[in-house]
N, C-alpha and C positions, 0 to 999 in steps of 0.2 A: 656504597650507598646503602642506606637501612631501609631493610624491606619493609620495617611497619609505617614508615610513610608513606610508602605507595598504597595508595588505594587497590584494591584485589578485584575483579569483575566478581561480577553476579554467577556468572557460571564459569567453571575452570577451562577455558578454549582448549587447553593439554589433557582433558579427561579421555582416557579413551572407551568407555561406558558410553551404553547409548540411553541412558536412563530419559537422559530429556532432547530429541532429537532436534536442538533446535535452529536455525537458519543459520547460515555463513556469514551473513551483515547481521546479525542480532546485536543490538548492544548491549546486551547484556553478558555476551562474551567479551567485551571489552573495560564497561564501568562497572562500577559499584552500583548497587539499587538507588540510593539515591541519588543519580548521574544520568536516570532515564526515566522516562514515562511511557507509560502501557494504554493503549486503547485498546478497544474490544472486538475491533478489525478494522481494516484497512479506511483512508478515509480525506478528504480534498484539507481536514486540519493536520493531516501528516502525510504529505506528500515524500515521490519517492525522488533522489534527487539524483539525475542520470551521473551526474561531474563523480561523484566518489559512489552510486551507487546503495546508498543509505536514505534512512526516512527520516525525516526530520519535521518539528514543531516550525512554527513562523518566526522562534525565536531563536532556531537553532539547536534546540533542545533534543538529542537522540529518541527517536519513537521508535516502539517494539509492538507490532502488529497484531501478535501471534501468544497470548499472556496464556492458553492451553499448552505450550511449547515449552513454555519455560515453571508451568506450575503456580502460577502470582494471579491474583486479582485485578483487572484491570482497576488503574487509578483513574483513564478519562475514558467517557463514551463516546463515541464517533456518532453525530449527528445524522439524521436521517437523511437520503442523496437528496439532492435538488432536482426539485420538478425539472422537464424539458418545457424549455418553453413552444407553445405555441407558434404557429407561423400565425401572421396577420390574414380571414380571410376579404378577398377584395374580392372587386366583382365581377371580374370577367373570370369563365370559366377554366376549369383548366382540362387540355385536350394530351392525348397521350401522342407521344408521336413513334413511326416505326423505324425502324430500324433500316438504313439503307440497304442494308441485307436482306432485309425481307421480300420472300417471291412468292405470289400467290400458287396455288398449285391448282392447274389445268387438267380439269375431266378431259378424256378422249374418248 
């Protein structure tokens, strides 16, 4: 097989330098730069996906979390989090309740 077909990763997974310390899923141990995209940290548009373990786009696209790691400029920005939302309030109060363990402690 001809190696200049293969496409080469972005970083050499067999380097043994620790020049750029970068994660075990990176993919950029695995593709070529143009094979991933870089956000500027973690984020709900690259989720991490338990099944293999890796972060991926919605389109399936490898995402690299971590672009200080590998030295590259992030190409996408990670959106700011989403509000939490509110509970509704209604209108009966809300009371705390104790704990059935709870024992008041008796002056002698």
């Amino acid at each position: 097989m001809d190696d200049a077909a293969t496409p080469q990763p972005y970083i050499d997974p067999d380097s043994d330098h620790d020049d750029r310390p970068v994660c075990g899923i990176c993919p950029s141990l695995r593709f070529p730069r143009d094979a991933f995209v870089i956000y500027d940290r973690p984020s709900w548009e690259c989720p991490f996906d338990p099944a293999d373990g890796r972060r991926y786009t919605a389109d399936r696209t490898p995402a690299c979390v971590h672009p200080h790691k590998i030295g590259l400029e992030p190409d996408r920005q990670a959106p700011p989090p989403k509000p939490l939302e509110a509970e509704p309030i209604t209108g009966r109060s809300v009371t705390l309740r104790r704990s059935r363990w709870w024992r008041p402690s008796r002056a002698r």
